[in-house]
N, C-alpha and C positions, 0 to 999 in steps of 0.2 A: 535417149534410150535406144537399145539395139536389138539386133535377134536373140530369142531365147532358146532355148534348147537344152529339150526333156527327151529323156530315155525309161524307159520301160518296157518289162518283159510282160507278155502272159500267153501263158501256155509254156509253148516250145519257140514262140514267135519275138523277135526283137522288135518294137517300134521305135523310130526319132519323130519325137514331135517339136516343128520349126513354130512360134509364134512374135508377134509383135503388137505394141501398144496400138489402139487408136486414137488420135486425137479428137475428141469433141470438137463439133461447131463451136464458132465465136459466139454465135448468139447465144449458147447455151451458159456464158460467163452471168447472163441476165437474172440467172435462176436461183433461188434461194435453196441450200442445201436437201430441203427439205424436196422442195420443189423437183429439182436433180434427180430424186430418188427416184418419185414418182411419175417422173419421164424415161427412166431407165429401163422402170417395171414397164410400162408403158410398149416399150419399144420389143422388149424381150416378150411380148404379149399379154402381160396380165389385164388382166380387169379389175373396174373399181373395186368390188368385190373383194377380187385377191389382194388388192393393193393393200384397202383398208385391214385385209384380217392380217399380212406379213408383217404391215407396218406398227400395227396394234391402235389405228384410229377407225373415227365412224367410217362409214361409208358417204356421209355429205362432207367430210373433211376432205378424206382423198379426190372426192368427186371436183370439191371447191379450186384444191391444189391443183389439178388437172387443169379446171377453168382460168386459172392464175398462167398456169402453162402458155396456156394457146395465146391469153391475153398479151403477154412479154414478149410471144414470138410472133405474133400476128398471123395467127393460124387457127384454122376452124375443124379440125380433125385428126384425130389418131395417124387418118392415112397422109396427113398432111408435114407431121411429124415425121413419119418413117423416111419421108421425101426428103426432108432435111436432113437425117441422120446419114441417108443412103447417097447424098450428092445431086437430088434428083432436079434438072433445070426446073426455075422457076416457072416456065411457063407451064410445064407439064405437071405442076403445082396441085392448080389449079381445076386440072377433068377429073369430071367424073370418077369415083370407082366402080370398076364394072359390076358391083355387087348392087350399085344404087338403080342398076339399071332393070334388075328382077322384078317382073309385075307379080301380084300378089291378087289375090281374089275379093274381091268387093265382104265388107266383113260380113253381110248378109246371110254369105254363101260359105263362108267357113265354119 
């Protein structure tokens, strides 16, 4: 597959828009179509939530599919996925996201 290219006006303005396929990771061949989906929603940000109400299943179904996910690809997280999708080395896998690093208040005091 090659470049594409799209033309549209709006306004008074001409735009070219260049785009091209991505190829998925190898691991992702692992995935059951179903599965696929809900790694795609995944990646594009949805949540269980959304996943389950676009998909028109529970929300312990997409939740399960999700856990089927990580399972096939030996991963422990959303951000762990995006790593994959994005090329991100292995080792860098693996830290933290800086978001885990946020202290929170003793629940006493909230």
């Amino acid at each position: 597959m090659g470049v594409r290219v799209a033309h549209f006006k709006h306004g008074l303005e001409d735009y070219l828009v260049l785009s091209y396929p991505i190829s998925r990771p190898g691991c992702f061949a692992k995935l059951t179509r179903a599965e696929l989906d809900v790694a795609e929603r995944v990646i594009a940000g949805a949540t269980v939530r959304d996943i389950a109400r676009e998909r028109g299943v529970s929300e312990r179904t997409a939740s399960n599919q999700l856990g089927q996910i990580y399972a096939k690809l030996e991963i422990h997280s959303r951000h762990e996925l995006l790593a994959i999708v994005s090329g991100t080395p292995t080792f860098l896998r693996e830290q933290v996201s800086p978001l885990a690093s946020v202290s929170r208040p003793p629940a006493s005091t909230r």
